[in-house]
VMD Tcl script that builds the backbone (N, CA, C; Angstrom):
set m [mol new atoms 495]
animate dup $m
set s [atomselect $m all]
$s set {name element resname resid chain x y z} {
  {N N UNK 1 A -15.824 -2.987 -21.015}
  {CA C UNK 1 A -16.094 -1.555 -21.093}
  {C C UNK 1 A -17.592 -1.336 -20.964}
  {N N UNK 2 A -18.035 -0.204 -20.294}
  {CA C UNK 2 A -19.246 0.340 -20.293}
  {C C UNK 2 A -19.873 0.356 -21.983}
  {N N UNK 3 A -21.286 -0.360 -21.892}
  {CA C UNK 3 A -22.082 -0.661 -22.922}
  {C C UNK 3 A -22.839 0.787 -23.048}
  {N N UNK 4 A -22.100 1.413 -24.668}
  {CA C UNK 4 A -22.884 2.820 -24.416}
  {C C UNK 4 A -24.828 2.850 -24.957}
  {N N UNK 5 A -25.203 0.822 -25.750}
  {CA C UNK 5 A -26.204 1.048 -26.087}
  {C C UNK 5 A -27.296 0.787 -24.638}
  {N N UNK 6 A -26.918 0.504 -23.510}
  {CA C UNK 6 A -27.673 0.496 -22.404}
  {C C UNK 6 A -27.997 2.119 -21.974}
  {N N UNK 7 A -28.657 2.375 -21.180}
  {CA C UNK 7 A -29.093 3.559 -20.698}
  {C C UNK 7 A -28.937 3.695 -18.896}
  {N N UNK 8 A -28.142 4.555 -18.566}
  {CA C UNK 8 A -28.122 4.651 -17.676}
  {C C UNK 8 A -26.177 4.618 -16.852}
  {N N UNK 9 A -25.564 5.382 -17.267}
  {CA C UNK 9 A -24.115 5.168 -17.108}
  {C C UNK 9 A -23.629 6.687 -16.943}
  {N N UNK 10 A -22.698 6.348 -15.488}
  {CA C UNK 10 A -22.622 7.305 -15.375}
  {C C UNK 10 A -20.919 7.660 -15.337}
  {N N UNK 11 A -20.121 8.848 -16.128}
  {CA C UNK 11 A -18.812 8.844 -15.723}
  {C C UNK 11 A -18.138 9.465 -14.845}
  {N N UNK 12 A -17.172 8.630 -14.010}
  {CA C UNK 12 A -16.830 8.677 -12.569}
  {C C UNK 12 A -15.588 10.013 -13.065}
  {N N UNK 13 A -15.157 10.676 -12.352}
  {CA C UNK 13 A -13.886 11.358 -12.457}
  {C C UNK 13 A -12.661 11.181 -10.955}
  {N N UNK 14 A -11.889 10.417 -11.347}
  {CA C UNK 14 A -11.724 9.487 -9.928}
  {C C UNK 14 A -10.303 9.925 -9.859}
  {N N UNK 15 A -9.826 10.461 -8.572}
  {CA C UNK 15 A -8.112 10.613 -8.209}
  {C C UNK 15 A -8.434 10.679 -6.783}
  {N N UNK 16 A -9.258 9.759 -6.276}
  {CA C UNK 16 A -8.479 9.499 -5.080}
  {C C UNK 16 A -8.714 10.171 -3.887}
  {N N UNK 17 A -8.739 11.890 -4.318}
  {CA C UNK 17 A -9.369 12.885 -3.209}
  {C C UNK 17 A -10.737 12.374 -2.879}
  {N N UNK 18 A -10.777 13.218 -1.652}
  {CA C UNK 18 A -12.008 13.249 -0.381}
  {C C UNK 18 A -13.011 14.053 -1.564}
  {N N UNK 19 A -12.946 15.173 -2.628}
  {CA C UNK 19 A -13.454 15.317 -3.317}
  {C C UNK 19 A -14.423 14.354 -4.042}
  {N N UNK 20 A -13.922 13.729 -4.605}
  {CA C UNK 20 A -13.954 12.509 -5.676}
  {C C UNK 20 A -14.405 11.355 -5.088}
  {N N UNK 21 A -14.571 11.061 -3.829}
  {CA C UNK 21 A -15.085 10.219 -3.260}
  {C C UNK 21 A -16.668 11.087 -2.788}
  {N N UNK 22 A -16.224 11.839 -2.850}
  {CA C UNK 22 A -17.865 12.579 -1.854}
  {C C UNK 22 A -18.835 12.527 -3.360}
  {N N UNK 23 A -18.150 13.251 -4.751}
  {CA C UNK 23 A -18.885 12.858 -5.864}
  {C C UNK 23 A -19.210 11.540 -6.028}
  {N N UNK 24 A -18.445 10.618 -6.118}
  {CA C UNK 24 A -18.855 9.250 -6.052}
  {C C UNK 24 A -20.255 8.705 -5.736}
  {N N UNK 25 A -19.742 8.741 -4.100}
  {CA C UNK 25 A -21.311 8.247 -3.196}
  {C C UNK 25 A -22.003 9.109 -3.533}
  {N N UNK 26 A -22.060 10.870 -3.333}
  {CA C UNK 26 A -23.538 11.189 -4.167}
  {C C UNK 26 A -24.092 10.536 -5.493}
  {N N UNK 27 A -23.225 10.506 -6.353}
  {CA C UNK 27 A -23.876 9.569 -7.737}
  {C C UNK 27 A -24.306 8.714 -7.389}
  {N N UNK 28 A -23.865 7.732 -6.564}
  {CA C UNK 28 A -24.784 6.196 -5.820}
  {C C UNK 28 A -26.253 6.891 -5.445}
  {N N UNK 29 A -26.082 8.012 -4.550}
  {CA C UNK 29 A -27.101 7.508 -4.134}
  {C C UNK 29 A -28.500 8.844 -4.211}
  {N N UNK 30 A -27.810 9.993 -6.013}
  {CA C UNK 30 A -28.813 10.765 -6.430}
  {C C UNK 30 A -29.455 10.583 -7.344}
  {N N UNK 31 A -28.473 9.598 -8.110}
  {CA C UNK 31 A -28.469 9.574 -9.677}
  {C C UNK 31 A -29.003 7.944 -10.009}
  {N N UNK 32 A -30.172 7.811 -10.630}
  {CA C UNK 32 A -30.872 6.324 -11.119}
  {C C UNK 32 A -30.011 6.083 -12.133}
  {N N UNK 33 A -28.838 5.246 -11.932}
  {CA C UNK 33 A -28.248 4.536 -13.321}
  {C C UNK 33 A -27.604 3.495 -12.752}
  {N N UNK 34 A -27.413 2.430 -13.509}
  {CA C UNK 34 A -26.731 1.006 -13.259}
  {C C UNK 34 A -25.521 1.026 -13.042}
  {N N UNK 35 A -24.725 1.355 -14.534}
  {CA C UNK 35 A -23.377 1.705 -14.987}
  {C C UNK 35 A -22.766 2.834 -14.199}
  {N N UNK 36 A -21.602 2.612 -13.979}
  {CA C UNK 36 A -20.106 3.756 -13.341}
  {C C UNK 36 A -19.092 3.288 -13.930}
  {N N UNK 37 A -18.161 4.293 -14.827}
  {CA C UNK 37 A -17.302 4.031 -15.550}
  {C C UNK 37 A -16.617 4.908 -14.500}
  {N N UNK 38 A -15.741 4.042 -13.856}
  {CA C UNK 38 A -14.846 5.254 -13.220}
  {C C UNK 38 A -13.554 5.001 -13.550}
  {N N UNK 39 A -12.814 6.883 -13.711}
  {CA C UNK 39 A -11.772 7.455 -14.826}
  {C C UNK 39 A -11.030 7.995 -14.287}
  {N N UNK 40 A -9.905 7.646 -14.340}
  {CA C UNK 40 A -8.588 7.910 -13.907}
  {C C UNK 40 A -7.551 8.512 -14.842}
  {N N UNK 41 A -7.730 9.591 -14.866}
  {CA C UNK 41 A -6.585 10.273 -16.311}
  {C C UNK 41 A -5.357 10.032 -15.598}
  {N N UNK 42 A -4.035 9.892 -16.423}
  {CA C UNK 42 A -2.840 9.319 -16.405}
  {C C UNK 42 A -2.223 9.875 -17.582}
  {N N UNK 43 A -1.071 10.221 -17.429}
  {CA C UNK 43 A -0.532 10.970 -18.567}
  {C C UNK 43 A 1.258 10.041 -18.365}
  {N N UNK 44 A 1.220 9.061 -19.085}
  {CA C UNK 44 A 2.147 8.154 -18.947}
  {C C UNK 44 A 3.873 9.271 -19.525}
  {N N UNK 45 A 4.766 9.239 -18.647}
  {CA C UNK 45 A 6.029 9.592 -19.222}
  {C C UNK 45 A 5.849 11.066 -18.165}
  {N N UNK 46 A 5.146 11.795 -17.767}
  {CA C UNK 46 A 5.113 12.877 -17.042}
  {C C UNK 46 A 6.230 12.824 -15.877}
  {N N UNK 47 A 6.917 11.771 -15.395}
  {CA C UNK 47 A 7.490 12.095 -14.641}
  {C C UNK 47 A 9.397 12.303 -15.539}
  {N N UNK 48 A 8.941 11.979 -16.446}
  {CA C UNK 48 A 10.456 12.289 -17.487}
  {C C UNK 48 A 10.727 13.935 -17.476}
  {N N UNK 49 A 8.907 14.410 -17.835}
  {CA C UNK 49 A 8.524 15.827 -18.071}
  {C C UNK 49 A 9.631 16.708 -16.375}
  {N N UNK 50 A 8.786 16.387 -15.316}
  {CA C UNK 50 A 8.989 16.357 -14.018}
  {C C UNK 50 A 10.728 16.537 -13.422}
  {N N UNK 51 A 11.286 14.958 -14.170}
  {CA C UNK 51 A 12.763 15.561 -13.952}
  {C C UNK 51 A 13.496 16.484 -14.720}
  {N N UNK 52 A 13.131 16.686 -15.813}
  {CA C UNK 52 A 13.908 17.813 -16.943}
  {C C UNK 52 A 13.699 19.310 -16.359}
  {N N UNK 53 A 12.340 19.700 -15.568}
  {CA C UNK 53 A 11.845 21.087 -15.549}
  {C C UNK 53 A 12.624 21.719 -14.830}
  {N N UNK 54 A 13.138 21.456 -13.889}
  {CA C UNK 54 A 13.855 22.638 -12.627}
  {C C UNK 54 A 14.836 23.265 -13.085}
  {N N UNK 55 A 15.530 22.018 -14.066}
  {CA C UNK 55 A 17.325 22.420 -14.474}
  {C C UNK 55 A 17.023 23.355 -15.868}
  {N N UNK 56 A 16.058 22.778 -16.526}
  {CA C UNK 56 A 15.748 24.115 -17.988}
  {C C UNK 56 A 14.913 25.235 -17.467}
  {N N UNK 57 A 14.362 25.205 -16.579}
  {CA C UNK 57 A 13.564 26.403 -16.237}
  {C C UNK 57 A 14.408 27.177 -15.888}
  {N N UNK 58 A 15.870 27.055 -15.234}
  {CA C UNK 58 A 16.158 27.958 -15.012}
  {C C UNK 58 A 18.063 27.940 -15.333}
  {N N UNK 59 A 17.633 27.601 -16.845}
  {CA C UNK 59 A 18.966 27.712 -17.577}
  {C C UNK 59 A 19.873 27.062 -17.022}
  {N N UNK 60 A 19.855 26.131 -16.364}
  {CA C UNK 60 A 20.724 25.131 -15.707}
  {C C UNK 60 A 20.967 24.087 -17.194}
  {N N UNK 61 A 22.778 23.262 -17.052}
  {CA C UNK 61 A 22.765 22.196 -18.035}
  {C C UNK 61 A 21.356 21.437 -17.341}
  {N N UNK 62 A 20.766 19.892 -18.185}
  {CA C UNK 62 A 20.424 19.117 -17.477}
  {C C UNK 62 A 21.061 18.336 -17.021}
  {N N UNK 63 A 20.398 17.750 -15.877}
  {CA C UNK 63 A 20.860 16.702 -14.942}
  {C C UNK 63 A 21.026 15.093 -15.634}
  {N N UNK 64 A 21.933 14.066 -15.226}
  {CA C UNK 64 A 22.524 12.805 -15.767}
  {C C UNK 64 A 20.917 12.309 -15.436}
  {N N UNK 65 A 20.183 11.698 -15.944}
  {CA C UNK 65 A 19.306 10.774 -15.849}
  {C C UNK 65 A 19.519 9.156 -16.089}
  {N N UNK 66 A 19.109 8.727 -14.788}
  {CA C UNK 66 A 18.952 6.844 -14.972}
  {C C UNK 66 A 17.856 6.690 -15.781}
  {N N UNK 67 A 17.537 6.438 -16.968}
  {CA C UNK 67 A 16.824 6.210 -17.789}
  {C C UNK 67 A 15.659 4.858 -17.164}
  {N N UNK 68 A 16.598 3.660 -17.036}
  {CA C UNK 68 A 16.101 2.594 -16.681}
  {C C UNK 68 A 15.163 2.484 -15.265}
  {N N UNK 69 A 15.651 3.932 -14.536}
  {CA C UNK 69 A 15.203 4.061 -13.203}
  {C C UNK 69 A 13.618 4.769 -13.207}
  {N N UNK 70 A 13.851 5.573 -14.726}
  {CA C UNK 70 A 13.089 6.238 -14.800}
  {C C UNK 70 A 11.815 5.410 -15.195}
  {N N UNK 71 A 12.011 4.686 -16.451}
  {CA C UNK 71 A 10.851 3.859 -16.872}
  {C C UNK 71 A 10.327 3.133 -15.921}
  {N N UNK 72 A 11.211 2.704 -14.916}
  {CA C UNK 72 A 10.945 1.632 -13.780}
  {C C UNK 72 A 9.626 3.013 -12.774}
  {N N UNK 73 A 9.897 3.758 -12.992}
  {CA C UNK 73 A 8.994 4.786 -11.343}
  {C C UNK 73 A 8.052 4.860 -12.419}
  {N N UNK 74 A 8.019 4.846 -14.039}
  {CA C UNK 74 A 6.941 5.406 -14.482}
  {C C UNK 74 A 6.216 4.423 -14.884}
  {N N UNK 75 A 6.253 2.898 -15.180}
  {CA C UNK 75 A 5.363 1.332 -14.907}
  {C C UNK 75 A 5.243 1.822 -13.578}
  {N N UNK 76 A 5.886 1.841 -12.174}
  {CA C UNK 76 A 5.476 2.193 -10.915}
  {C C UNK 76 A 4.106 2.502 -10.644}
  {N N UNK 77 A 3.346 3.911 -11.198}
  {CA C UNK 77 A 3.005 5.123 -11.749}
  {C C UNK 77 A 1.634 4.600 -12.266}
  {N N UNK 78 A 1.656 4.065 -13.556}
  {CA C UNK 78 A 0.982 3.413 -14.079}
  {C C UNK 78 A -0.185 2.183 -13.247}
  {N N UNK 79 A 0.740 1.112 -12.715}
  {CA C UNK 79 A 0.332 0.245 -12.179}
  {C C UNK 79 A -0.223 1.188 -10.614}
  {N N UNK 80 A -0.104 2.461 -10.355}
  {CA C UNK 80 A -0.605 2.764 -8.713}
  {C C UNK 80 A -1.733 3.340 -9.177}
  {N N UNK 81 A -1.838 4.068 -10.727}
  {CA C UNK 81 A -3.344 4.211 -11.377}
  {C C UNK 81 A -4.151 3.294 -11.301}
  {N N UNK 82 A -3.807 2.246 -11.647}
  {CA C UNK 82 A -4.593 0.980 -12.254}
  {C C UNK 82 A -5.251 0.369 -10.851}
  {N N UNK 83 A -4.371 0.585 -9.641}
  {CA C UNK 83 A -4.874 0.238 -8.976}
  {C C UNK 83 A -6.130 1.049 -8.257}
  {N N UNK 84 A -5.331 2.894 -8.451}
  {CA C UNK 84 A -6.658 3.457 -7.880}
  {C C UNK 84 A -7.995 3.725 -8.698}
  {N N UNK 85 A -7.871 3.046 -9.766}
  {CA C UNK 85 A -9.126 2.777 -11.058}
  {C C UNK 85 A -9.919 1.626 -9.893}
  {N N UNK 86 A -9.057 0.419 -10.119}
  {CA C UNK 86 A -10.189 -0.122 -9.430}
  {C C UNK 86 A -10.515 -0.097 -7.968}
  {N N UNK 87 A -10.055 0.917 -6.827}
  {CA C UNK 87 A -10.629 1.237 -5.880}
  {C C UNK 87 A -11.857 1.911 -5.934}
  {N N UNK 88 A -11.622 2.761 -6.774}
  {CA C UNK 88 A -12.696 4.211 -7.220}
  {C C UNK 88 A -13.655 2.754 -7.786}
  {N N UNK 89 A -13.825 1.512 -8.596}
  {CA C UNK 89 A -14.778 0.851 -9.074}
  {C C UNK 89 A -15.084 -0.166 -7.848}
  {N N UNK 90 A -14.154 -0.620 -6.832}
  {CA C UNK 90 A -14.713 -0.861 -5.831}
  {C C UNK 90 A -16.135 0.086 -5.242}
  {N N UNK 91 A -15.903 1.367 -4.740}
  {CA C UNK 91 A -16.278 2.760 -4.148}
  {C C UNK 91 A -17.631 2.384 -4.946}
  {N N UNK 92 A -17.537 2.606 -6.276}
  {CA C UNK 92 A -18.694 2.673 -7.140}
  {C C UNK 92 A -19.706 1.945 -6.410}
  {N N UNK 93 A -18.857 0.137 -6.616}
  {CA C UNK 93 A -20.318 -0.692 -6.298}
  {C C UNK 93 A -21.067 -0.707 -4.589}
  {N N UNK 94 A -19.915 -0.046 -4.144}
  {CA C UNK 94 A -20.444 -0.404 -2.533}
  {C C UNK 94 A -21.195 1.004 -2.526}
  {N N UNK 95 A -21.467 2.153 -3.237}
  {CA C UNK 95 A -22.112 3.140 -3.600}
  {C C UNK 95 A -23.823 2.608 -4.049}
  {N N UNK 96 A -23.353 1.416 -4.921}
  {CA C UNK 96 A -24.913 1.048 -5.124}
  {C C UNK 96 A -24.828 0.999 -6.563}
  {N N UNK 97 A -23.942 1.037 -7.553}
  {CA C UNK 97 A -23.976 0.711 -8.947}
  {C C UNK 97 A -23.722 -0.852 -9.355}
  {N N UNK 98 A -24.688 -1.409 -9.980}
  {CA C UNK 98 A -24.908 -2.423 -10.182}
  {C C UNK 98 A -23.653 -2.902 -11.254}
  {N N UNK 99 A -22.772 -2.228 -11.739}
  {CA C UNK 99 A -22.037 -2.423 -12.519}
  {C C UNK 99 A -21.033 -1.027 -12.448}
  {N N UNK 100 A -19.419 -1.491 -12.144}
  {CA C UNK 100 A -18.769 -0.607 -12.180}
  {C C UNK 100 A -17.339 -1.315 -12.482}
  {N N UNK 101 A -16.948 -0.003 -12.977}
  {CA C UNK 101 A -15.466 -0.582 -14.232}
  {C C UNK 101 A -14.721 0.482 -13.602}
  {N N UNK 102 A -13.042 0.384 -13.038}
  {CA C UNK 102 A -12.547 1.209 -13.179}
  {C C UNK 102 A -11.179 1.111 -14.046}
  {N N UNK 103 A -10.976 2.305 -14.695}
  {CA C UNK 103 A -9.983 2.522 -16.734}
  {C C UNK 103 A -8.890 3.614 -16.005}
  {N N UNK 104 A -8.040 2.935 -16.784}
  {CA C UNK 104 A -7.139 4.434 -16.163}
  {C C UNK 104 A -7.276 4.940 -18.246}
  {N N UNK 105 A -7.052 6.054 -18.229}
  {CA C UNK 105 A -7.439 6.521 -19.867}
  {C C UNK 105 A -6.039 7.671 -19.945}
  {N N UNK 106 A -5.395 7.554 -20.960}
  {CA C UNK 106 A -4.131 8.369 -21.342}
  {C C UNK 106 A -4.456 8.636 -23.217}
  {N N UNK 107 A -4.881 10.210 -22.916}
  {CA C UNK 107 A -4.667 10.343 -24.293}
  {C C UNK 107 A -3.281 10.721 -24.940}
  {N N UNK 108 A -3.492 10.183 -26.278}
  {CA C UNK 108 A -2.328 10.774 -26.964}
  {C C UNK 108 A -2.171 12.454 -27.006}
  {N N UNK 109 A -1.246 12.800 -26.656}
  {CA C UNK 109 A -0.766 13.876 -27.369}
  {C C UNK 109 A -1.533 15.140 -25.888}
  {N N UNK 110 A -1.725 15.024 -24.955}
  {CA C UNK 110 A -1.249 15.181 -23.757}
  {C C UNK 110 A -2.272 16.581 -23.630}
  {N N UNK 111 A -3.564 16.119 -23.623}
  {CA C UNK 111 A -4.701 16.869 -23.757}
  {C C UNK 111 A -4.659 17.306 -22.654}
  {N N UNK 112 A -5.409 18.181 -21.841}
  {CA C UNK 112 A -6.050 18.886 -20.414}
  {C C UNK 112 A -6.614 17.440 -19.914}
  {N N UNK 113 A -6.582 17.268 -18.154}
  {CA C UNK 113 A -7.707 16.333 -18.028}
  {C C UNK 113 A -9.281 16.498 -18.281}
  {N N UNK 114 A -9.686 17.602 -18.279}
  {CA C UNK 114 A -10.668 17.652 -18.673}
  {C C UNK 114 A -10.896 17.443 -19.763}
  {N N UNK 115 A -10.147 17.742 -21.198}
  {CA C UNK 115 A -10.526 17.216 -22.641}
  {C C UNK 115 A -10.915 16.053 -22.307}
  {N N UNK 116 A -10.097 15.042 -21.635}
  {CA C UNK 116 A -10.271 13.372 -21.501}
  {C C UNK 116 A -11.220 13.186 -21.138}
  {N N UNK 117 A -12.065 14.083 -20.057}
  {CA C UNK 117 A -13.161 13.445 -19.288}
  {C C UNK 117 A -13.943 13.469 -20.161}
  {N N UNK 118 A -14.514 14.506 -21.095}
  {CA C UNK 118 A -15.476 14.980 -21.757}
  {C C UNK 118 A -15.569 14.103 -22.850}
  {N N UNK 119 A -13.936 13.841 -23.265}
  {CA C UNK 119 A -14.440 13.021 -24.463}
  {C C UNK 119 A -14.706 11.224 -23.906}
  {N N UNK 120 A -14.504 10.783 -22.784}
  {CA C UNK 120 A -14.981 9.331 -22.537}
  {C C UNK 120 A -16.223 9.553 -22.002}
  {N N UNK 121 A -16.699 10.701 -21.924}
  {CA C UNK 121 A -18.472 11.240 -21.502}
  {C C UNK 121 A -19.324 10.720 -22.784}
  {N N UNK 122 A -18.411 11.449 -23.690}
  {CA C UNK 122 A -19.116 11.246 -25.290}
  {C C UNK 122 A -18.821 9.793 -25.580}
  {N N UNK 123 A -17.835 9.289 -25.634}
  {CA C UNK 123 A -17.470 8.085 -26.264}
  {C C UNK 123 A -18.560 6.667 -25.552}
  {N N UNK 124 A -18.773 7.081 -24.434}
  {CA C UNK 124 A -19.839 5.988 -23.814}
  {C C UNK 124 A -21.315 6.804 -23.328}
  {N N UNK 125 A -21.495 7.427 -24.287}
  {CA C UNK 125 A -23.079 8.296 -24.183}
  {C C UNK 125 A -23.255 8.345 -22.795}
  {N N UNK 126 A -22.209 9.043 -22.207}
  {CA C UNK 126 A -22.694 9.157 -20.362}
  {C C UNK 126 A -24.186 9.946 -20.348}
  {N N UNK 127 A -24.855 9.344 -18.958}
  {CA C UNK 127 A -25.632 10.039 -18.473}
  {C C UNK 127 A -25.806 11.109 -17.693}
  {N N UNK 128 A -24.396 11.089 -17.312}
  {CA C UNK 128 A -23.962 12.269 -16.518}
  {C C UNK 128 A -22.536 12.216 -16.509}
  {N N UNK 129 A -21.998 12.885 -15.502}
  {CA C UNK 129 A -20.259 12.643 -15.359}
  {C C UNK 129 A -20.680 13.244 -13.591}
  {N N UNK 130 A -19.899 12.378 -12.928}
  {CA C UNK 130 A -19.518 12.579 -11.374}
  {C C UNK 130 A -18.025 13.055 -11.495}
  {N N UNK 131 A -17.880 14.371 -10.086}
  {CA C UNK 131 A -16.339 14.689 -10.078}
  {C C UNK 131 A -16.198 15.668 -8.811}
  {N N UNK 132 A -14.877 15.471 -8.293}
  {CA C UNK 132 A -14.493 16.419 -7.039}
  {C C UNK 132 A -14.261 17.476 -7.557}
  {N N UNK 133 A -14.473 18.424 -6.913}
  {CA C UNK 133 A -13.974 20.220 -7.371}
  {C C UNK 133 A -12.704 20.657 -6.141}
  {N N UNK 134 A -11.248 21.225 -6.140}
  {CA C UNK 134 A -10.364 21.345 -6.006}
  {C C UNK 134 A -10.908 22.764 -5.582}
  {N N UNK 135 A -10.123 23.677 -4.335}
  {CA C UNK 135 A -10.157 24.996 -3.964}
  {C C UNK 135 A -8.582 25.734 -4.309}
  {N N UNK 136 A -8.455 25.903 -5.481}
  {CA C UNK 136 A -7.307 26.809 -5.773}
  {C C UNK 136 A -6.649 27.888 -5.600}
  {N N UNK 137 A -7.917 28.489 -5.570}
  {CA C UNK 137 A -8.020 30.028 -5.303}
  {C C UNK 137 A -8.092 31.041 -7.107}
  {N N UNK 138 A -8.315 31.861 -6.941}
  {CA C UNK 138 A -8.433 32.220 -8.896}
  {C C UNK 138 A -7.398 32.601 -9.414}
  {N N UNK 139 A -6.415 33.280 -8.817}
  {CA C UNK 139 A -4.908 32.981 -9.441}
  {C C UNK 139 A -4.177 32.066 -9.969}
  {N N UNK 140 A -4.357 31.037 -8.966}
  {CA C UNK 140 A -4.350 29.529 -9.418}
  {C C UNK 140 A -4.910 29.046 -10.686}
  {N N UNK 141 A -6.142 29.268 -10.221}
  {CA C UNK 141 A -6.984 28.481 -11.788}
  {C C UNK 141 A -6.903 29.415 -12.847}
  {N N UNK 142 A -6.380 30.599 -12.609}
  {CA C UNK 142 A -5.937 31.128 -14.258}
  {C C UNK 142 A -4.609 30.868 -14.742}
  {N N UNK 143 A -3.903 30.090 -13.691}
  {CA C UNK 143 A -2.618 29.853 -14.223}
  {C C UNK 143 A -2.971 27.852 -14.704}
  {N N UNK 144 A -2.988 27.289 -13.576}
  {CA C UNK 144 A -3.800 26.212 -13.838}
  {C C UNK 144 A -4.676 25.530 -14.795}
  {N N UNK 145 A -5.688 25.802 -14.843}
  {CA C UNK 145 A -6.651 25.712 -15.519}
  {C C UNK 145 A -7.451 25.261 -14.724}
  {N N UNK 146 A -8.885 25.119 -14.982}
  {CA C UNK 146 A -9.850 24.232 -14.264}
  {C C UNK 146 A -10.484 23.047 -15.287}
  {N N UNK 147 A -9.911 22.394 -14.169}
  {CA C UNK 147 A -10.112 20.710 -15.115}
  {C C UNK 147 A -12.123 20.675 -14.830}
  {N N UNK 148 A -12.724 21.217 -13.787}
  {CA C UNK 148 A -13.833 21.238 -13.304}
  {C C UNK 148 A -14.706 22.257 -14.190}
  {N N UNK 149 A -13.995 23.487 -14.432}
  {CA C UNK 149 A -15.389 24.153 -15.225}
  {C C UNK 149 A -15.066 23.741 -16.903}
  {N N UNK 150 A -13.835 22.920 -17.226}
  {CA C UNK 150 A -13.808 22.541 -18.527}
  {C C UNK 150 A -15.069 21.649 -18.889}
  {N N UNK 151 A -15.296 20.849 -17.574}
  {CA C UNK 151 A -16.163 19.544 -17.891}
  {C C UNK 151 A -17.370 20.336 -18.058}
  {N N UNK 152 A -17.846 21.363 -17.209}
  {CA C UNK 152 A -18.898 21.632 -17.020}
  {C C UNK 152 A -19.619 22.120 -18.260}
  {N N UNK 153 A -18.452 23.237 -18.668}
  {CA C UNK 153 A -18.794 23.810 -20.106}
  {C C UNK 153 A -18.724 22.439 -21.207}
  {N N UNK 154 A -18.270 22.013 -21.360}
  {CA C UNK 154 A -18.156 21.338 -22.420}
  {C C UNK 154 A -18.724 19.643 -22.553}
  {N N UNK 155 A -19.233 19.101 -21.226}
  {CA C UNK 155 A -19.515 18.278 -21.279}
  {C C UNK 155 A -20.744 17.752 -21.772}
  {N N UNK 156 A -20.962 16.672 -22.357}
  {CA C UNK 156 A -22.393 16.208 -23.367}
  {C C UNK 156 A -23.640 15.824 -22.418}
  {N N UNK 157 A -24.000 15.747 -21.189}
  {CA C UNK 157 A -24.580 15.486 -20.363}
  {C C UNK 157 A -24.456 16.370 -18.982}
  {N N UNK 158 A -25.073 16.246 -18.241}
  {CA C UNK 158 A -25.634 16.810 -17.165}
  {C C UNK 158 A -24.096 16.361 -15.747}
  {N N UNK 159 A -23.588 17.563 -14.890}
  {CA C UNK 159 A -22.200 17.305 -14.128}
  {C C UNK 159 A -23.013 17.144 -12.826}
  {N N UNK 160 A -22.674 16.634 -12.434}
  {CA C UNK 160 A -22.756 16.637 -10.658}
  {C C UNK 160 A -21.430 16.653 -10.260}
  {N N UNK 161 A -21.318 17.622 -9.109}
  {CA C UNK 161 A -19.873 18.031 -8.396}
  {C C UNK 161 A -20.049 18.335 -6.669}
  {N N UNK 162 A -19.026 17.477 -6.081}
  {CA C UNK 162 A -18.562 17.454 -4.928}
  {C C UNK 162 A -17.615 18.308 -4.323}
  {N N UNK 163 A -17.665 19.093 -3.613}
  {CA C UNK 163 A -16.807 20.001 -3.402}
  {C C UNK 163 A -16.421 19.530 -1.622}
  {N N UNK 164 A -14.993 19.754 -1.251}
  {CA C UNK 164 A -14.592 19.864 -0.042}
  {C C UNK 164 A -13.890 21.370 0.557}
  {N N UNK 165 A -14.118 21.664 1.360}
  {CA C UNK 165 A -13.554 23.341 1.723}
  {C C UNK 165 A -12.034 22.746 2.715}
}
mol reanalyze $m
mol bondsrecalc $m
mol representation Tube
mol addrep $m
């Protein structure tokens, strides 16, 4: 894990988008720090969430579920995080960080992604936080939320953000 008594670490906000990659390499190559913790929120069991919604949303019985099928897509799930953790920590070092980790991070009890980012900002005294910004439109993000101006407001350090149109 990123050493929070070193100076100079920066946290990645990593899924993969053209977003999130464009934040990336700018952090390589705006931001003077060694460390890239790059973060992959994962909310393990969401796809249980996923099959239940259609049939209760709209007063339907629910549907027979393969249980075993299910746990099986959601290790699936897990392990396709883990892997895009360490692409995004690949990305990091060929960015120019002398040290890069990529975590997939699942909080308990099924916070916003942005709570998560903010609090592994704090938990490893980031120097900043890197992240893609999403075009929703504002209907969207009032139904949504914005995982992007959560960080901004609330984050313990300084955001840099990548945006794609």
């Amino acid at each position: 894990m990123i050493d929070p008594s070193r100076s100079g670490a920066v946290v990645i906000a990593y899924d993969g988008s053209t977003a999130a990659e464009m934040a990336l390499a700018a952090a390589g190559r705006l931001l003077s720090v060694d460390q890239a913790l790059v973060v992959v929120v994962w909310k393990p069991g969401i796809l249980f969430d996923l099959i239940e919604l259609p049939t209760s949303s709209v007063g339907l019985p629910p549907v027979r579920i393969d249980w075993g099928k299910a746990v099986e897509k959601d290790r699936e799930m897990t392990e396709r995080m883990q892997r895009l953790a360490q692409k995004g920590a690949g990305l990091a070092s060929a960015a120019g960080f002398r040290e890069a980790e990529g975590v997939v991070v699942a909080d308990e009890g099924d916070p916003p992604a942005g709570e998560t980012i903010v609090r592994v900002a704090r938990d490893v005294d980031a120097d900043a936080v890197a992240m893609g910004t999403h075009e929703y439109g504002r209907l969207s993000e009032i139904i949504l939320g914005s995982t992007s101006r959560y960080v901004m407001v609330h984050a313990p350090c300084p955001v840099l953000f990548a945006h794609t149109n």
